[in-house]
N, C-alpha and C positions, 0 to 999 in steps of 0.2 A: 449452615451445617459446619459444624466444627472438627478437625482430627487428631486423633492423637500421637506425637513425636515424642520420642527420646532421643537426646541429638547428644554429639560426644563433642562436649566444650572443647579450648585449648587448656595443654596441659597448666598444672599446676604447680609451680615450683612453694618447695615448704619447708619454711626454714621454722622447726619446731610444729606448734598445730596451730595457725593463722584462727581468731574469731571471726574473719572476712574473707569471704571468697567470693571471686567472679565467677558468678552460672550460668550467665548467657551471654555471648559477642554482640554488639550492636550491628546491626545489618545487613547484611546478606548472608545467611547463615544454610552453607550447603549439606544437604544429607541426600544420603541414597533412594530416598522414595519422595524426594519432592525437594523444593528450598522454600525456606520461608525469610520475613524478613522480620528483625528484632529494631524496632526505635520507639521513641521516648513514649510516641502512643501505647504501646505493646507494656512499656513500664508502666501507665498510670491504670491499663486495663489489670494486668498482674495485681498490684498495689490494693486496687479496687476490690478484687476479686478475695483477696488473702486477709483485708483488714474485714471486709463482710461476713465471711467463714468465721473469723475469729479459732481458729485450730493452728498450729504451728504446721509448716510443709516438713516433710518427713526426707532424712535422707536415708536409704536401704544401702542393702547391698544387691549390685547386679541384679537392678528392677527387679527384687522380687516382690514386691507392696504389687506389679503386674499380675505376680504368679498366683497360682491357688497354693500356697504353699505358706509354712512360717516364712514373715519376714520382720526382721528386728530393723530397730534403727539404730545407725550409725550416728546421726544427728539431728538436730532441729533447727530449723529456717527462722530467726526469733524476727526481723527486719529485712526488708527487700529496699534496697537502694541503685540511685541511677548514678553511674561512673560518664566519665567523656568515652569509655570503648566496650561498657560492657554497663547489665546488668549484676550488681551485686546483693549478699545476703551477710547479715551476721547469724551467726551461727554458734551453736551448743551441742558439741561432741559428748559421744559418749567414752566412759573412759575405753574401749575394746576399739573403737573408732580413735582413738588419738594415739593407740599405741601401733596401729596400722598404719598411718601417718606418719607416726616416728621412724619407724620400720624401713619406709618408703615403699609399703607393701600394696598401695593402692599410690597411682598418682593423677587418676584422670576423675573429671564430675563430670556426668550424663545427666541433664535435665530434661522429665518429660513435659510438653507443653502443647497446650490446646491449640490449633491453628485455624483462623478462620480462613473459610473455602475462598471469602471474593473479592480475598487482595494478599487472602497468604499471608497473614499477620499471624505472630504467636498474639496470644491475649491472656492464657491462662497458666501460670506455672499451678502442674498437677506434682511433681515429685521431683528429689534430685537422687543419684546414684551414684557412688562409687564403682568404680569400672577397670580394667587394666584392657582391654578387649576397644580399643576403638575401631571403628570400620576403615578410615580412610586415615594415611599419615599425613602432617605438615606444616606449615607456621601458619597455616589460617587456621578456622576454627574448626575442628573433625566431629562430624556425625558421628551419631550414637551405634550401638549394637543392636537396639532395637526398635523396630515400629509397629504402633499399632493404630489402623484405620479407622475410624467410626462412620465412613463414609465411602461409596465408591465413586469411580471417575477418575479420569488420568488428572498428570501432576504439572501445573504450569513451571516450565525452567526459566527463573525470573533473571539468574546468570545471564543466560541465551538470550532473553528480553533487554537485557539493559545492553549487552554488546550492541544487538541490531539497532537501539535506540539514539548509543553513541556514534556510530556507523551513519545514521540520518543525520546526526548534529554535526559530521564533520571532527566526530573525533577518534583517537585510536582505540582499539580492543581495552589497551591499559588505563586505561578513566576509570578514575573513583566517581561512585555514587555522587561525590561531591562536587567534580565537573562534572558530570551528566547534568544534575540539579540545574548548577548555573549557568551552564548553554540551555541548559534549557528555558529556563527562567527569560534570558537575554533573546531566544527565538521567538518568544510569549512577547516579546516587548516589556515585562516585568509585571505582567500580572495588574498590576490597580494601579494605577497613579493620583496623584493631588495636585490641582490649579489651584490650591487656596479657597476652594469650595467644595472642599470634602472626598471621597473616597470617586474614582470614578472607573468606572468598568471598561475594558479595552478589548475592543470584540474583534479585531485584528491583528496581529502582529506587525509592525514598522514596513517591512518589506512588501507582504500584501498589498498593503494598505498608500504605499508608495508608488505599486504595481497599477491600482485603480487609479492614481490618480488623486486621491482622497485625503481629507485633511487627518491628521493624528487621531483628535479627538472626533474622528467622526461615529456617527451614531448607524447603530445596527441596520435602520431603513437604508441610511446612505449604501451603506456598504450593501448593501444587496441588490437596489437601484444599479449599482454600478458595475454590477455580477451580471444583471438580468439586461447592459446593455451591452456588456461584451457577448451577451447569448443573441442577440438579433441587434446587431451596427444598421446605423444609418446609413444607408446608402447599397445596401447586400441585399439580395436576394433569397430567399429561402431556394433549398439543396434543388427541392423538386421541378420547381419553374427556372433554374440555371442549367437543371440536365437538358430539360425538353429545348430551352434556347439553342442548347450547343447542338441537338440533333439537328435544329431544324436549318445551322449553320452550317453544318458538316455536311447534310444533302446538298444542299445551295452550290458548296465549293468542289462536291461530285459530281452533279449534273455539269456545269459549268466546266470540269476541264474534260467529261464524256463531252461537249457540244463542241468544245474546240477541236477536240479528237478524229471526229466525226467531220468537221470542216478540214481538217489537211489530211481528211483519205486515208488516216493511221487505221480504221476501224471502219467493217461496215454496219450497216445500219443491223445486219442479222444478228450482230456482235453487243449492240447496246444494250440491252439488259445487261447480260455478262460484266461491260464495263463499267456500268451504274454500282453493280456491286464492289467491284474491284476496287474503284476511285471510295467508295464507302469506308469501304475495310482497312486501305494501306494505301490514303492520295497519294504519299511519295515514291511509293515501290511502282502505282499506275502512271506519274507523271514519266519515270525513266525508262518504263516498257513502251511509252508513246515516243516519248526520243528517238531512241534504238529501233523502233520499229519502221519499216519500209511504207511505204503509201502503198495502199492494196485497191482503191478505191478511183478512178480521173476524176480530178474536183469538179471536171463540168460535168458529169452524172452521177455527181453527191443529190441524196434526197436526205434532208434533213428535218425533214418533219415540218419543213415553213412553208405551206400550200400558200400562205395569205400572201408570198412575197408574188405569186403570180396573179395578177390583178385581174381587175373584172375590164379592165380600159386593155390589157394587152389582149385579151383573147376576143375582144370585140374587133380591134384592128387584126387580126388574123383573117377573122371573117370577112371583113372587107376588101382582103385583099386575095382572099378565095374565089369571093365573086364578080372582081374583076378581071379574074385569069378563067372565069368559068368553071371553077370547081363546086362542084354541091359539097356539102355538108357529109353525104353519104362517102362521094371519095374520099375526103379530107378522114372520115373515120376508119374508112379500110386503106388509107396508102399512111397513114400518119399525118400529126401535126406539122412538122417539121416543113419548112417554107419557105 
């Protein structure tokens, strides 16, 4: 889908009534309802377009060829030609159109132009116009007076697009199109290169391609091989079996300083769950509450949970030396162990 612009050229300075004039800037060409961009492609679509018609392009006054209205022409488009800064026409005044010129009673050309939607190119010159009414003043190129849409949809700011573009390349706001191009070109690695056997495709940029480790001329599989090893290294673990490791490390080193804790009396046993969590949550903030903390507990009736360190051989010699003092089993259970 195409739309249609009338954009206000840069003025025209006119010494007498020129058979040549520039009708459109070469590229980046800003208007108030959108920008588009004018290069050589744009000229050979125009060209294409005007030599196929076979009609001369019409130049009006103050787009009226738009209006439902008489519109005369001021002149004829006879040749469409490509300048180094602009689109030019030759052209065939009428005599009311060259005494207006002379006058200096018009001094600006508005050209209307087809734009294509999905890169914003002009492609078709639809009409030119005599104007005194431009929208925007300046020494760039000034949009037209008038627009007309043949499509709806907001407008890409291809301005705003190439700052942010130069901005990635590392260059300033003020870069021409033409630095952009060649940083860019040189981030590209240059696009195709030739070994002497012919054209060869470069599917990385130098930097990249330096970054993997990879030869220049490497081939698309390599460079992806070598993507898909920075995705899973030799020697690493996937996220999920590193979390569950660290867990089952971090209990390890909480229990462990709960058990020491529990052996110098800092904590009683009623206390360890509690501590279990605490050494969990913040080992270092439990390691310094164990410091500071006072022994609440006599080591020699710490119960630590280790039944196995009292053997089946000690409480046998208990026994034995119960019934040798004459004690049963029954006293030893109601007066205590203790012997």
């Amino acid at each position: 889908m195409a739309k249609l612009i009338a954009c206000q050229s840069p003025a025209t300075q006119i010494e007498g009534v020129p058979d040549k004039i520039k009708i459109i800037p070469l590229g980046l060409v800003k208007s108030q309802k959108g920008n588009f961009v004018v290069d050589s492609e744009s000229f050979a679509a125009m060209k294409k377009a005007f030599e196929e018609r076979g009609v001369d392009v019409v130049i009006d006054y103050e787009h009226q060829t738009l209006a439902d209205v008489q519109a005369p022409a001021g002149g004829w488009i006879k040749e469409l030609l490509l300048e180094d800064d602009a689109i030019a026409a030759k052209v065939e005044w009428t005599p009311r159109a060259a005494e207006y010129l002379k006058n200096k009673e018009y001094r600006y050309l508005s050209p209307v132009v087809l734009v294509r939607k999905s890169d914003q190119k002009a492609v078709v010159l639809h009409s030119v116009a005599l104007t005194n009414t431009p929208a925007i003043d300046g020494m760039f190129p000034i949009i037209n007076s008038l627009d007309i849409n043949t499509s709806e949809g907001g407008e890409n700011d291809m301005e705003e697009f190439l700052k942010k573009l130069a901005a990635l390349l590392g260059l300033p706001e003020t870069a021409t199109q033409d630095d952009i191009m060649k940083a860019l070109q040189e981030a590209l690695g240059g696009g195709k290169k030739d070994d002497g056997g012919g054209e060869q495709e470069v599917v990385a940029n130098k930097t990249i391609l330096s970054l993997l480790g990879v030869p220049e001329n490497a081939k698309t599989e390599d460079v992806a091989a070598a993507i898909m090893a920075l995705k899973n290294p030799t020697g690493f673990v996937p996220a999920s079996e590193f979390a569950a490791l660290k867990a089952r490390l971090d209990k390890m080193d909480a229990d462990n300083l709960v058990a020491k804790a529990l052996k110098e009396g800092k904590i009683s046993a009623a206390q360890k769950a509690w501590a279990e969590e605490y050494a969990l949550k913040d080992p270092s903030g439990f390691q310094k509450f164990v410091e500071k903390a006072p022994q609440v507990v006599p080591v020699g009736e710490l119960e630590i949970d280790n039944k196995s360190q009292a053997s089946a051989k000690q409480d046998e010699m208990t026994m034995t030396i119960c019934k040798m003092l004459g004690v049963t089993s029954e006293d030893l259970e109601k007066y205590g162990k203790d012997v």
